[in-house]
PDB file of the backbone (N, CA, C, O) and the ligand in Angstrom, with CONECT records:
HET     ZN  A 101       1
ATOM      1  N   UNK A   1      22.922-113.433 -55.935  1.00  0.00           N
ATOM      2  CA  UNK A   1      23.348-113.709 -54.551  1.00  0.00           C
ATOM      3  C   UNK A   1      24.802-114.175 -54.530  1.00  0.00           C
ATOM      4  O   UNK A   1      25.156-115.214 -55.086  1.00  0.00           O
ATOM      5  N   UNK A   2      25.489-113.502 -53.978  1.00  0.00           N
ATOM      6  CA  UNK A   2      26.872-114.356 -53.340  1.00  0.00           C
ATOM      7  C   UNK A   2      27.718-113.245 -54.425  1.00  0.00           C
ATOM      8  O   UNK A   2      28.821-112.874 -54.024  1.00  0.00           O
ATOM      9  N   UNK A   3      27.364-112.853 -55.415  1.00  0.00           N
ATOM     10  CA  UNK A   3      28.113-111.943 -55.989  1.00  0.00           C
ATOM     11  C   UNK A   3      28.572-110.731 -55.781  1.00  0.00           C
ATOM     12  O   UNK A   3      27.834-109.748 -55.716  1.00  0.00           O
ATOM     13  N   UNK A   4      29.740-110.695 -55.667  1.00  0.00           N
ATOM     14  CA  UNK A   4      30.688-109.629 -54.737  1.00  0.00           C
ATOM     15  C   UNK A   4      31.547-108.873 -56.130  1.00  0.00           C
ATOM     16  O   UNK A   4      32.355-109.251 -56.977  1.00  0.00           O
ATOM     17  N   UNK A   5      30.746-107.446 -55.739  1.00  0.00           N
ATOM     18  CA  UNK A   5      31.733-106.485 -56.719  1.00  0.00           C
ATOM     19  C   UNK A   5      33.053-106.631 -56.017  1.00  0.00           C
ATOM     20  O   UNK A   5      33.217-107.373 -55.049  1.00  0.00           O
ATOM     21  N   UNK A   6      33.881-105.964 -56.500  1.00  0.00           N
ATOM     22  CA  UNK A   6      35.092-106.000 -56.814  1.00  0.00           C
ATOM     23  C   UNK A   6      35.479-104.322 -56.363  1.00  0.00           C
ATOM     24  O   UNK A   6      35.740-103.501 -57.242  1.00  0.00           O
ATOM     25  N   UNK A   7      35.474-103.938 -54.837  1.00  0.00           N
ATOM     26  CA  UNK A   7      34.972-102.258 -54.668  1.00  0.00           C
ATOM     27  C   UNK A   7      36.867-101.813 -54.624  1.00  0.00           C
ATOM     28  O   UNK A   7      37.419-101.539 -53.558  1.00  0.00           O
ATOM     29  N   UNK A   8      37.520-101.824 -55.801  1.00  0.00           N
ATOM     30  CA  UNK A   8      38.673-101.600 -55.594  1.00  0.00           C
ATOM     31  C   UNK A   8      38.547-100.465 -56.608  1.00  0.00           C
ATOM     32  O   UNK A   8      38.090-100.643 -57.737  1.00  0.00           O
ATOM     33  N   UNK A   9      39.087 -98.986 -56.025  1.00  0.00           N
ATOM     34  CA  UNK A   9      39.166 -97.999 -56.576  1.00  0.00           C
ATOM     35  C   UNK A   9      40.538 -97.541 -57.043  1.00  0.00           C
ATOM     36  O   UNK A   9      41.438 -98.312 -56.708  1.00  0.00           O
ATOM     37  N   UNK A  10      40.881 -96.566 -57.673  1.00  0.00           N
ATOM     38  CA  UNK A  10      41.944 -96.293 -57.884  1.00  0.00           C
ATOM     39  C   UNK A  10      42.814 -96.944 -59.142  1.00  0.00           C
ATOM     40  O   UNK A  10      43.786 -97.683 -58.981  1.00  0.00           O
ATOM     41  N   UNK A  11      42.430 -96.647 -60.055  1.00  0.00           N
ATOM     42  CA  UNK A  11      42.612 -96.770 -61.530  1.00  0.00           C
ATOM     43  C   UNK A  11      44.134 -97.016 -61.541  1.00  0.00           C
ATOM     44  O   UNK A  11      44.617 -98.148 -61.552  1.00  0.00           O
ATOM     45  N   UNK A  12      44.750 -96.047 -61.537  1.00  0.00           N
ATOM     46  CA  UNK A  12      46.257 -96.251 -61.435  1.00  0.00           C
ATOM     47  C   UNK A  12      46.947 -96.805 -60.983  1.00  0.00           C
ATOM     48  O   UNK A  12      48.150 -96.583 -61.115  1.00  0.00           O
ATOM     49  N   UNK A  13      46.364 -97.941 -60.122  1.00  0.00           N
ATOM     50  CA  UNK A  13      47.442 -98.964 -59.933  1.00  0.00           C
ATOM     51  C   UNK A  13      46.938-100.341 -60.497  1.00  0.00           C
ATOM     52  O   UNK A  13      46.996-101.537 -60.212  1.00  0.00           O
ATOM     53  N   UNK A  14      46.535 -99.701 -61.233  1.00  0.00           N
ATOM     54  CA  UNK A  14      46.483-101.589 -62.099  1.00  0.00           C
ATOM     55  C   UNK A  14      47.526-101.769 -62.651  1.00  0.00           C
ATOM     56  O   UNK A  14      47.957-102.918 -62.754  1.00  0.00           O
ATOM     57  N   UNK A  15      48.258-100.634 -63.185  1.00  0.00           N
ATOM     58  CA  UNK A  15      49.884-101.224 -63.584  1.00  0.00           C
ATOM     59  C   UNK A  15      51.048-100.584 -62.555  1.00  0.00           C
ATOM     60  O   UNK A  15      52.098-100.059 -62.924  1.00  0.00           O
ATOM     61  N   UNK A  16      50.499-100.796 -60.879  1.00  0.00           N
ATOM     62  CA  UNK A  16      51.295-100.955 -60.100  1.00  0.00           C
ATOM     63  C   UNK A  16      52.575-102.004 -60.192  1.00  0.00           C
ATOM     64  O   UNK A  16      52.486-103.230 -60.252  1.00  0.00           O
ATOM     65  N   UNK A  17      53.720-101.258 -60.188  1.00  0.00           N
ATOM     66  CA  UNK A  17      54.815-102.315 -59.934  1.00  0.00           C
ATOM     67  C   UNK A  17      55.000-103.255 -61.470  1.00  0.00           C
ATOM     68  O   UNK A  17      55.562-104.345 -61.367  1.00  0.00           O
ATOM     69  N   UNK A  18      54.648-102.925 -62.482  1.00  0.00           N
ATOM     70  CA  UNK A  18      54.874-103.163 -63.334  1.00  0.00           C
ATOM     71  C   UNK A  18      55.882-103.195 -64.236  1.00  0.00           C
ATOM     72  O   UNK A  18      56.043-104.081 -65.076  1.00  0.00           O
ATOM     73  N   UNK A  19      56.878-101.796 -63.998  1.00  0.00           N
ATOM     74  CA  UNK A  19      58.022-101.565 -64.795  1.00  0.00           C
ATOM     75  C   UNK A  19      58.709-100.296 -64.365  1.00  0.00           C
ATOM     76  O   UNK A  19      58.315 -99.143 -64.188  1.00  0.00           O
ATOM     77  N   UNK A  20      59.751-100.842 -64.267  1.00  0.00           N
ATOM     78  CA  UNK A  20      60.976 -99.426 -64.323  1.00  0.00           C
ATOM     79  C   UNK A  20      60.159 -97.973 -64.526  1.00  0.00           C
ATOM     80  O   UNK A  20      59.723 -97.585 -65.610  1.00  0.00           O
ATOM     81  N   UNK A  21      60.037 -97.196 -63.147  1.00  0.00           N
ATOM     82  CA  UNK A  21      59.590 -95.836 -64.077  1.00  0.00           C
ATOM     83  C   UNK A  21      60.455 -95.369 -64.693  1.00  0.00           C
ATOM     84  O   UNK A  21      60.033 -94.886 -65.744  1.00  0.00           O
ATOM     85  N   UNK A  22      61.398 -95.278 -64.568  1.00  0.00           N
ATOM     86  CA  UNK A  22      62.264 -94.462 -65.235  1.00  0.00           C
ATOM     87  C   UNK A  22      63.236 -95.306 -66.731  1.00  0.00           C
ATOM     88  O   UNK A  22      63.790 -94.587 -67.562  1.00  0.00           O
ATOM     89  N   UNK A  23      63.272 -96.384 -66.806  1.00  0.00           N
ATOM     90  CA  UNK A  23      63.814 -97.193 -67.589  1.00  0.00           C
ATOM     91  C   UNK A  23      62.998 -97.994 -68.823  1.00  0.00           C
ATOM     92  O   UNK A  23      63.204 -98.191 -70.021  1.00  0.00           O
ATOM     93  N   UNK A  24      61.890 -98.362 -67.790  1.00  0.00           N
ATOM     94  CA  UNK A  24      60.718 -99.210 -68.164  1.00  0.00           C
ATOM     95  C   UNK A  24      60.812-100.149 -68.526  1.00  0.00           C
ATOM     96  O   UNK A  24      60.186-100.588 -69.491  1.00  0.00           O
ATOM     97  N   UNK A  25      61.623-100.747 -67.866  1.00  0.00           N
ATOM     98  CA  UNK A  25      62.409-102.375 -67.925  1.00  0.00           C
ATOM     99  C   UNK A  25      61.308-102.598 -66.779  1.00  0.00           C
ATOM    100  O   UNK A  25      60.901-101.754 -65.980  1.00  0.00           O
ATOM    101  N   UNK A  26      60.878-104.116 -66.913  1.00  0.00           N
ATOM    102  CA  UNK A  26      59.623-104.500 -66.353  1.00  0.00           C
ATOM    103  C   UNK A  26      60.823-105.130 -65.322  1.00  0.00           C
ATOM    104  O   UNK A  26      62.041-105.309 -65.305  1.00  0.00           O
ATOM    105  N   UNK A  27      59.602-105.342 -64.463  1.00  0.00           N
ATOM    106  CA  UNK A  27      59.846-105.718 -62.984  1.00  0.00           C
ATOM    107  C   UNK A  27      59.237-107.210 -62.663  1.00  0.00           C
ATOM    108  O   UNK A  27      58.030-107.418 -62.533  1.00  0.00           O
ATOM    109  N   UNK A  28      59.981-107.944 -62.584  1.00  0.00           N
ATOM    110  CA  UNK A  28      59.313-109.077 -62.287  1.00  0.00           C
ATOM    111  C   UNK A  28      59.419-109.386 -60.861  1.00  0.00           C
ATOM    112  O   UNK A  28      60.041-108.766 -59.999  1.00  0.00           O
ATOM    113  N   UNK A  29      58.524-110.722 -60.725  1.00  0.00           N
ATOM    114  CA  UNK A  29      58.349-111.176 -59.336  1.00  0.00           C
ATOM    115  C   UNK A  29      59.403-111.241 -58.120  1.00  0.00           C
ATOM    116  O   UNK A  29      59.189-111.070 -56.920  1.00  0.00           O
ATOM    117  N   UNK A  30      60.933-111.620 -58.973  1.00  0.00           N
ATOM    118  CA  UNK A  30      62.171-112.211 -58.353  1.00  0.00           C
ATOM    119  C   UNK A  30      63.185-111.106 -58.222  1.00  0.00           C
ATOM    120  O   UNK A  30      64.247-111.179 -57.603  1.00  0.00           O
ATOM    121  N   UNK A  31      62.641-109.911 -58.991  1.00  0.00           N
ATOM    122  CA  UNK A  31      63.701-108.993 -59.141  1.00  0.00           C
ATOM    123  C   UNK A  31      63.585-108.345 -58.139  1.00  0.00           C
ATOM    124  O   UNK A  31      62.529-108.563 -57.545  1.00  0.00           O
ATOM    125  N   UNK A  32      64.636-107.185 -57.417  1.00  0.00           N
ATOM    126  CA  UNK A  32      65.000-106.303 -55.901  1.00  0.00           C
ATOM    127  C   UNK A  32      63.529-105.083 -57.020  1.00  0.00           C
ATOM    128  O   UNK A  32      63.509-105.013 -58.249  1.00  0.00           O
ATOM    129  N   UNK A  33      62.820-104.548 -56.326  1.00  0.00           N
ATOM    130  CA  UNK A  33      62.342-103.208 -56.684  1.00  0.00           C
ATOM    131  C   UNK A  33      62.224-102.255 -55.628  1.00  0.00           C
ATOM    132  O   UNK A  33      61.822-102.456 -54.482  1.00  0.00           O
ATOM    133  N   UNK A  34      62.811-100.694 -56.397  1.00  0.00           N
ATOM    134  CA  UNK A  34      63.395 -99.651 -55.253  1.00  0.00           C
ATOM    135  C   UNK A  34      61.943 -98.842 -55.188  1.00  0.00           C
ATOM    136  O   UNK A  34      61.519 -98.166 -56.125  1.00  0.00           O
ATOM    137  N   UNK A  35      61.503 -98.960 -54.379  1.00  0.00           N
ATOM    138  CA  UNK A  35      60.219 -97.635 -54.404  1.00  0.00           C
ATOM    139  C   UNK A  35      61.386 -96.440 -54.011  1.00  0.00           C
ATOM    140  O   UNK A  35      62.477 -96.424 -53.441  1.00  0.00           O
ATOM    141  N   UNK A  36      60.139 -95.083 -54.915  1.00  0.00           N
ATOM    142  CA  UNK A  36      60.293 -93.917 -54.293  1.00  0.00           C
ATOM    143  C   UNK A  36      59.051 -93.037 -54.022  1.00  0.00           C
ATOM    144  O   UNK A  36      58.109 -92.981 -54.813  1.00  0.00           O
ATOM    145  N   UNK A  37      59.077 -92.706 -53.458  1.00  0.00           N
ATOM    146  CA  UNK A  37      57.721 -91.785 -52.939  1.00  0.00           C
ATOM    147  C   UNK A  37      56.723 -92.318 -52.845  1.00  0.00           C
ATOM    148  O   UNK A  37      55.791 -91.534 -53.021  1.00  0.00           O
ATOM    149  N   UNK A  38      56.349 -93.559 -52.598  1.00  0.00           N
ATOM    150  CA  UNK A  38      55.195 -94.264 -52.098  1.00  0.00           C
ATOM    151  C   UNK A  38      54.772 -95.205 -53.708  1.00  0.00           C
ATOM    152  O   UNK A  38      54.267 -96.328 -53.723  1.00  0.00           O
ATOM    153  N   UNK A  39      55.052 -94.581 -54.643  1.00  0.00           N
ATOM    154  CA  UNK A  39      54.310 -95.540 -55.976  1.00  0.00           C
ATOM    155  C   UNK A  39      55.264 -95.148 -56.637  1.00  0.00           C
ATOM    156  O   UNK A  39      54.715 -94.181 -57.165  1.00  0.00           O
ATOM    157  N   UNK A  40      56.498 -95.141 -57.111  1.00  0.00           N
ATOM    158  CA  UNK A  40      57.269 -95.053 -58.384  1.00  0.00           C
ATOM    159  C   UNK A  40      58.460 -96.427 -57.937  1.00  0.00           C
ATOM    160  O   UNK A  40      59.356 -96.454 -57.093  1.00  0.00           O
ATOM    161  N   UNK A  41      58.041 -97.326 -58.792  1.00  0.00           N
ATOM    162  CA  UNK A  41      59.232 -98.628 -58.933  1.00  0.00           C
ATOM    163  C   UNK A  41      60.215 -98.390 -59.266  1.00  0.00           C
ATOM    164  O   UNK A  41      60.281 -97.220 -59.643  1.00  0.00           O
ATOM    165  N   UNK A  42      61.408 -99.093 -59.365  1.00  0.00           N
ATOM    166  CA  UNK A  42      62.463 -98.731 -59.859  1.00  0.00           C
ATOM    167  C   UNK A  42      63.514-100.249 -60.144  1.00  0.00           C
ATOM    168  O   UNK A  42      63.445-101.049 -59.211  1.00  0.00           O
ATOM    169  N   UNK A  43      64.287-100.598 -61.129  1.00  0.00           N
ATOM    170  CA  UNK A  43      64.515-101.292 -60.999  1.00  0.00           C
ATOM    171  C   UNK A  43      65.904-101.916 -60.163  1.00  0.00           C
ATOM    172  O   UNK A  43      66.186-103.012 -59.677  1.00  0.00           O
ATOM    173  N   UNK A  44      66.748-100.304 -60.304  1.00  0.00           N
ATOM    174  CA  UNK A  44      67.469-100.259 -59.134  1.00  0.00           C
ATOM    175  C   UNK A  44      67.925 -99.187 -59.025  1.00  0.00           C
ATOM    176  O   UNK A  44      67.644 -98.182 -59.678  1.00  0.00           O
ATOM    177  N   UNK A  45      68.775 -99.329 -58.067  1.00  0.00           N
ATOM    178  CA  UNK A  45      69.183 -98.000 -56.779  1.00  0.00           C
ATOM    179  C   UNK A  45      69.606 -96.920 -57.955  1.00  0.00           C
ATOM    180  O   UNK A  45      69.099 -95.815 -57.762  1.00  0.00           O
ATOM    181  N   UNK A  46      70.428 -97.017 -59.130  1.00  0.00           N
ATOM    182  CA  UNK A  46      70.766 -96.333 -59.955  1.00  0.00           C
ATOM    183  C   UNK A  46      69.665 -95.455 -60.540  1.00  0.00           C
ATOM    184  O   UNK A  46      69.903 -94.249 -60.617  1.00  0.00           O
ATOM    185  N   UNK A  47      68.254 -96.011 -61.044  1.00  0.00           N
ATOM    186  CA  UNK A  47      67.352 -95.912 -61.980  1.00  0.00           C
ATOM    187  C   UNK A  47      66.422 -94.452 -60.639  1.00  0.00           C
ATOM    188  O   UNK A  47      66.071 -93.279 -60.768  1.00  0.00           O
ATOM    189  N   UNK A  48      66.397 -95.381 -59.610  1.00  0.00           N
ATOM    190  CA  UNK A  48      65.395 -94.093 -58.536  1.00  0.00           C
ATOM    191  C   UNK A  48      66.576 -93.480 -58.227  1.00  0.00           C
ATOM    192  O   UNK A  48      66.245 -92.312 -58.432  1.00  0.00           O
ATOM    193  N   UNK A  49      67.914 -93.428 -57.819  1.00  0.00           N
ATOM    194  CA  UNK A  49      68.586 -92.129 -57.811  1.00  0.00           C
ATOM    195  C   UNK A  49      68.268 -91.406 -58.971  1.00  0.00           C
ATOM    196  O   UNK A  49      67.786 -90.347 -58.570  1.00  0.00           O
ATOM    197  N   UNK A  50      68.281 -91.416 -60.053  1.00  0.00           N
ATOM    198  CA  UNK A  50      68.313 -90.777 -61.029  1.00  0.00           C
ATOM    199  C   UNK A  50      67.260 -89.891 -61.355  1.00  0.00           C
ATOM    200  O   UNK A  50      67.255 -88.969 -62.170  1.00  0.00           O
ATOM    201  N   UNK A  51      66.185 -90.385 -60.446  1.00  0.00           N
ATOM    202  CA  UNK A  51      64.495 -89.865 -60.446  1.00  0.00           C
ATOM    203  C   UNK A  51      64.742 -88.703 -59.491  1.00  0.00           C
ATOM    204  O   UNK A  51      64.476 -87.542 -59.800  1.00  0.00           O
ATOM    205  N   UNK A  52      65.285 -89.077 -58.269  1.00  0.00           N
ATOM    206  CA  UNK A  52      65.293 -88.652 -57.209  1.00  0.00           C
ATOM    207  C   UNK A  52      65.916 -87.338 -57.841  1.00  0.00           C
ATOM    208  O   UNK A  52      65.328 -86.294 -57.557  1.00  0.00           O
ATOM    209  N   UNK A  53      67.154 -87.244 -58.752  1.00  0.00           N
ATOM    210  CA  UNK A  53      67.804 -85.914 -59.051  1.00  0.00           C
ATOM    211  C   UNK A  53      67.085 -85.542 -59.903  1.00  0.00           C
ATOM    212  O   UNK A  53      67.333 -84.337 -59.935  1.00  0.00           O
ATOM    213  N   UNK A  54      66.105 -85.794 -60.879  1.00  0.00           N
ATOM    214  CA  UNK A  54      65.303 -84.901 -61.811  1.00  0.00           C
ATOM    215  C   UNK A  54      64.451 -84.075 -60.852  1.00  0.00           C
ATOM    216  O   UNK A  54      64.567 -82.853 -60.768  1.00  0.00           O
ATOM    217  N   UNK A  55      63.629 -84.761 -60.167  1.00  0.00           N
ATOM    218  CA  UNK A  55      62.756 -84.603 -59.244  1.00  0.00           C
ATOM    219  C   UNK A  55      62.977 -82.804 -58.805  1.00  0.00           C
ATOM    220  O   UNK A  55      62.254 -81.811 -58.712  1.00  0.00           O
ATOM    221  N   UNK A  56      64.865 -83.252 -58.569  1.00  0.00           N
ATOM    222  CA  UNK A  56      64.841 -82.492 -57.170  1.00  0.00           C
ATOM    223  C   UNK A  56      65.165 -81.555 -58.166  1.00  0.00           C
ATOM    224  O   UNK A  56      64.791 -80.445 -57.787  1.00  0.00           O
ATOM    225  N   UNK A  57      65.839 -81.500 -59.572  1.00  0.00           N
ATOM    226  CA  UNK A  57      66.078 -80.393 -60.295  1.00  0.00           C
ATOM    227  C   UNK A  57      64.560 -79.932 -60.530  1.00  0.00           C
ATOM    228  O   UNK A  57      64.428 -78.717 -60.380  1.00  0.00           O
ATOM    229  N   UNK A  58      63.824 -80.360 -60.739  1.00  0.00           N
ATOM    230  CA  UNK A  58      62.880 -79.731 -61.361  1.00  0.00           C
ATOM    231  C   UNK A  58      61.726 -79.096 -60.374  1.00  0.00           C
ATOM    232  O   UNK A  58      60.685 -78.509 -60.671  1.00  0.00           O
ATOM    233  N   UNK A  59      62.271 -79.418 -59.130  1.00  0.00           N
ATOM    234  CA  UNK A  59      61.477 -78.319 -57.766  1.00  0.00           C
ATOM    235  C   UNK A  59      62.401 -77.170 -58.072  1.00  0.00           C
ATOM    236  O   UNK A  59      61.759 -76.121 -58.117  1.00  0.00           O
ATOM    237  N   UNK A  60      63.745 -76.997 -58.309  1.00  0.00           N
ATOM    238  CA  UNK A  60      64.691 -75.766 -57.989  1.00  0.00           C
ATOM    239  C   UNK A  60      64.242 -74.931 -59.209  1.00  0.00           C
ATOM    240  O   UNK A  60      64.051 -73.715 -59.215  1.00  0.00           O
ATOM    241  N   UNK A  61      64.116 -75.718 -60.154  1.00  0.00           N
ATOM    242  CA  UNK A  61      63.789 -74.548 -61.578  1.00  0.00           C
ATOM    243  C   UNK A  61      62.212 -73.918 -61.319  1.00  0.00           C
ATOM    244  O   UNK A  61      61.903 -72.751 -61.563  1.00  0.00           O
ATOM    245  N   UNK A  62      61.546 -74.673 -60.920  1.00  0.00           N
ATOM    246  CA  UNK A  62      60.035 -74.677 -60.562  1.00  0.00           C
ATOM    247  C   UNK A  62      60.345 -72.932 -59.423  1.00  0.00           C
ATOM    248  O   UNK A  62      60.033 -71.783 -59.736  1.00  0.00           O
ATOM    249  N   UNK A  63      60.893 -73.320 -58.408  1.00  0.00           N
ATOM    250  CA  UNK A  63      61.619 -72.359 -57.269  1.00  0.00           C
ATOM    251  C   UNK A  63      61.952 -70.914 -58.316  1.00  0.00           C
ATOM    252  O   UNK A  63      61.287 -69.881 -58.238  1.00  0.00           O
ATOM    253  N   UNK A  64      63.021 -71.100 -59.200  1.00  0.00           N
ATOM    254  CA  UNK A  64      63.236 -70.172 -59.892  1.00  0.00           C
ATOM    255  C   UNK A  64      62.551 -69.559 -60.967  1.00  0.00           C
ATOM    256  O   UNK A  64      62.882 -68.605 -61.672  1.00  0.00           O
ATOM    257  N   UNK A  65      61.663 -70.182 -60.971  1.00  0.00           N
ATOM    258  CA  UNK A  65      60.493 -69.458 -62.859  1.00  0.00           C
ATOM    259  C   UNK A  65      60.022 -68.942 -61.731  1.00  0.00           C
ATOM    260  O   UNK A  65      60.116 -67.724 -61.577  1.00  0.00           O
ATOM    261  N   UNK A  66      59.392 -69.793 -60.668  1.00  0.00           N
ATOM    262  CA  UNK A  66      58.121 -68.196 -59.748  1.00  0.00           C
ATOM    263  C   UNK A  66      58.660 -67.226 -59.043  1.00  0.00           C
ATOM    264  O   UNK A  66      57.907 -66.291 -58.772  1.00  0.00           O
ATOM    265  N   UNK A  67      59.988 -67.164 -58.584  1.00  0.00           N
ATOM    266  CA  UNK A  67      60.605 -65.918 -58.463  1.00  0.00           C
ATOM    267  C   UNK A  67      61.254 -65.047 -59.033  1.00  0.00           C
ATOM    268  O   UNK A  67      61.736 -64.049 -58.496  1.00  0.00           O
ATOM    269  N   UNK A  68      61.369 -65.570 -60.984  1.00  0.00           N
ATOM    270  CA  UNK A  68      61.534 -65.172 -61.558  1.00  0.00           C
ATOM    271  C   UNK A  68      60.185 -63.763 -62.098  1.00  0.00           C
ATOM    272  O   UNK A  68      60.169 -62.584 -62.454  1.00  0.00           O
ATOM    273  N   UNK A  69      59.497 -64.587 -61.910  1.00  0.00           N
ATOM    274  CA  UNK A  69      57.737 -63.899 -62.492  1.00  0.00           C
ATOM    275  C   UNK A  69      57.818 -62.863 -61.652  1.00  0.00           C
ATOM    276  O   UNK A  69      58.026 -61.692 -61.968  1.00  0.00           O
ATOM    277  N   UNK A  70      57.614 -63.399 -60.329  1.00  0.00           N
ATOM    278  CA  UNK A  70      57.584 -62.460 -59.395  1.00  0.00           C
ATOM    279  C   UNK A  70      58.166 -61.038 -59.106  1.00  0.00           C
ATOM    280  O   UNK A  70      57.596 -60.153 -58.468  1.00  0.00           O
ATOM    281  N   UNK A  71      59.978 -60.942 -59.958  1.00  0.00           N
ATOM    282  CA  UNK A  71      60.647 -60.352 -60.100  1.00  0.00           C
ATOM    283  C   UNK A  71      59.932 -59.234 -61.209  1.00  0.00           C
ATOM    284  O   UNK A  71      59.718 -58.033 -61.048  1.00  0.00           O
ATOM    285  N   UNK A  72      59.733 -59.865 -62.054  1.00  0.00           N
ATOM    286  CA  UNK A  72      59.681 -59.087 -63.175  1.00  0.00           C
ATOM    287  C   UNK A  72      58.033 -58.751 -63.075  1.00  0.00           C
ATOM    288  O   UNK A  72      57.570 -58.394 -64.159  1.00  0.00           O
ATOM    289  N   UNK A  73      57.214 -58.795 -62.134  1.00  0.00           N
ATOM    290  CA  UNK A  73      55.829 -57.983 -61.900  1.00  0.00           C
ATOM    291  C   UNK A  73      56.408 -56.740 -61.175  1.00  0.00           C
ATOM    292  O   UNK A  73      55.952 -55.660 -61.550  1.00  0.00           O
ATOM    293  N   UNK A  74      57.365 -56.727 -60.171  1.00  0.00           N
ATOM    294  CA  UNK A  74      57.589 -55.709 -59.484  1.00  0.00           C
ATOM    295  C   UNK A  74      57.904 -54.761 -60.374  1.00  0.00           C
ATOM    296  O   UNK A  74      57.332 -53.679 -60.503  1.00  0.00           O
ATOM    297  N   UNK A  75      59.328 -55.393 -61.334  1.00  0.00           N
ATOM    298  CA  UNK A  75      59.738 -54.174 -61.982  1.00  0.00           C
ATOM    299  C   UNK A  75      59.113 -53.154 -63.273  1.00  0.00           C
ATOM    300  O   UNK A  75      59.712 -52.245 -63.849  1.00  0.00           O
ATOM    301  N   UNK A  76      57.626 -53.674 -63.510  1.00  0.00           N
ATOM    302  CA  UNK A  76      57.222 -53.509 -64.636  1.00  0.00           C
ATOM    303  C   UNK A  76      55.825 -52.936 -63.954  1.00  0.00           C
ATOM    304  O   UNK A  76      54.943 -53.794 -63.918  1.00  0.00           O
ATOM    305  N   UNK A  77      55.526 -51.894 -63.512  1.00  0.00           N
ATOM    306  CA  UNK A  77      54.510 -51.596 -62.274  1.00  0.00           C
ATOM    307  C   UNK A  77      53.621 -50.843 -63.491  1.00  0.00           C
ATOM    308  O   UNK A  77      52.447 -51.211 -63.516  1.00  0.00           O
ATOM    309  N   UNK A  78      54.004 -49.842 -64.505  1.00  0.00           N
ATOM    310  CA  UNK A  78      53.542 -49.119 -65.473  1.00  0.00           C
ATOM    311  C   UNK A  78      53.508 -49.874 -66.945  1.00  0.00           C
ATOM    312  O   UNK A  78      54.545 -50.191 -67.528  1.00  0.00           O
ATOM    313  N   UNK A  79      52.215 -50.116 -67.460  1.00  0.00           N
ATOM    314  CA  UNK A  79      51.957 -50.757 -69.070  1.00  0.00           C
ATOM    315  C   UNK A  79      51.872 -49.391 -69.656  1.00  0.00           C
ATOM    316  O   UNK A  79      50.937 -49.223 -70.438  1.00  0.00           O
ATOM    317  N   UNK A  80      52.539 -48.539 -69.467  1.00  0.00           N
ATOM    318  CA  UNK A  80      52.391 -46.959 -70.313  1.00  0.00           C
ATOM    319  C   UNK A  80      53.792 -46.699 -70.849  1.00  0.00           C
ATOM    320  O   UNK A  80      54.037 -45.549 -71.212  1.00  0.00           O
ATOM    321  N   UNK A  81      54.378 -47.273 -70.906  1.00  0.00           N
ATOM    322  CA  UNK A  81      55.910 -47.136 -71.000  1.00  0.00           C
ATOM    323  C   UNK A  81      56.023 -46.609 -72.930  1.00  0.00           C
ATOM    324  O   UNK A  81      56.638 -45.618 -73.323  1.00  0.00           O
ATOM    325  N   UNK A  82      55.446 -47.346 -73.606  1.00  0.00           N
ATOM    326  CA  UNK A  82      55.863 -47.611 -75.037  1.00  0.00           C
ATOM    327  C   UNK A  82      54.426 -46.782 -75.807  1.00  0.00           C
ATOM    328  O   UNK A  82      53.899 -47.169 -76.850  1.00  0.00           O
ATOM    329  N   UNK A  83      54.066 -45.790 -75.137  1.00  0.00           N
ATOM    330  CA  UNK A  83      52.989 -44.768 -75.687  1.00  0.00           C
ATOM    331  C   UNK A  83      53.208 -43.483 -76.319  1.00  0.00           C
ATOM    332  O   UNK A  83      54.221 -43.087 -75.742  1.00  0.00           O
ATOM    333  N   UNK A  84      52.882 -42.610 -77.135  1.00  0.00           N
ATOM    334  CA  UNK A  84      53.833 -41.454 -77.857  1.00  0.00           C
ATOM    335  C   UNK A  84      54.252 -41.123 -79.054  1.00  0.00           C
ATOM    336  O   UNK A  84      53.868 -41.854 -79.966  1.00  0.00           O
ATOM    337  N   UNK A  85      54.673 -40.571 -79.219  1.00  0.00           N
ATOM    338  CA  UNK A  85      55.214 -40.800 -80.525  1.00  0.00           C
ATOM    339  C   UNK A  85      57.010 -40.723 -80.815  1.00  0.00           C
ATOM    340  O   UNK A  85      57.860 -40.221 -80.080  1.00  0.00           O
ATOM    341  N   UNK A  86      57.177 -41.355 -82.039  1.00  0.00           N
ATOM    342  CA  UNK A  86      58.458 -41.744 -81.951  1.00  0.00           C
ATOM    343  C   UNK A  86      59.280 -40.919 -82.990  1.00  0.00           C
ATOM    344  O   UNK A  86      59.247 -41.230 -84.181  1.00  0.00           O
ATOM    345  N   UNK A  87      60.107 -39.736 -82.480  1.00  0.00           N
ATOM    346  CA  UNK A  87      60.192 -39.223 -83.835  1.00  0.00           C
ATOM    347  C   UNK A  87      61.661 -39.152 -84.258  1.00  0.00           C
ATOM    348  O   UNK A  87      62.464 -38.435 -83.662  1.00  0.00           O
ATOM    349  N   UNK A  88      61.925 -39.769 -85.103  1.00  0.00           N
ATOM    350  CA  UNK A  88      62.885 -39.560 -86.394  1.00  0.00           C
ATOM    351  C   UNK A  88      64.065 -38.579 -86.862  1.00  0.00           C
ATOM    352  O   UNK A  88      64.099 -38.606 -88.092  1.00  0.00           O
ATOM    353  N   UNK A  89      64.746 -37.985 -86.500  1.00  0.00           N
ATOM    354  CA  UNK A  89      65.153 -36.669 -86.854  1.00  0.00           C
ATOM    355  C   UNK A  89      65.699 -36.651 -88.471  1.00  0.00           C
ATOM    356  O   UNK A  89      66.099 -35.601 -88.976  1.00  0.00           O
TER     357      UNK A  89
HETATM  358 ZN    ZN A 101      65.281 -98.868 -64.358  1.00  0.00          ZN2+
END
C-alpha cells in the first residue's frame, strides 16, 4: 500500500542534460546550456553551432547519395550490357 511505481518512461533521458553533445564536457547545474532540437545540450553557442553545421551537412550529402542512386537507376535500364563474347584479334 502507498507504494507508487515510478511510471516514467523513456530510457534516454536518464542522461538528459548531462554533457556537451558534441564536446562532452559535462554540464553542470550553474553552467548557460544551449539546447538544440528539443534534447541535444550544448555547452555553448560555439559547441551547438557546430552541430547545427554537421547536421545540416549531412542532410545535403544525404540529398545528394539519393539523387545520386536515383541517377544512376535511370541510366543503367539494361543488366545485358557485358554478355558475348570478347574477342581478341
Ligand atoms: Zn561543448
Amino acid at each position: 500500500m502507498g507504494s507508487r511505481m515510478l511510471s516514467y518512461s523513456g530510457g534516454d533521458d536518464s542522461h538528459f542534460l548531462e554533457a556537451c553533445s558534441l564536446c562532452s564536457k559535462s554540464l553542470g547545474h550553474n553552467s548557460d546550456i544551449f539546447m538544440y532540437r528539443g534534447d541535444n545540450p550544448f555547452c555553448s553557442q560555439e559547441c551547438r553551432q557546430e552541430q547545427i553545421e554537421i547536421d545540416d551537412a549531412k542532410e545535403k550529402k544525404w540529398r545528394v547519395s539519393l539523387k545520386k542512386s536515383m541517377e544512376t537507376k535511370k541510366k543503367s535500364p539494361k543488366s545485358n550490357v557485358q554478355t558475348g563474347t570478347l574477342l581478341v584479334a
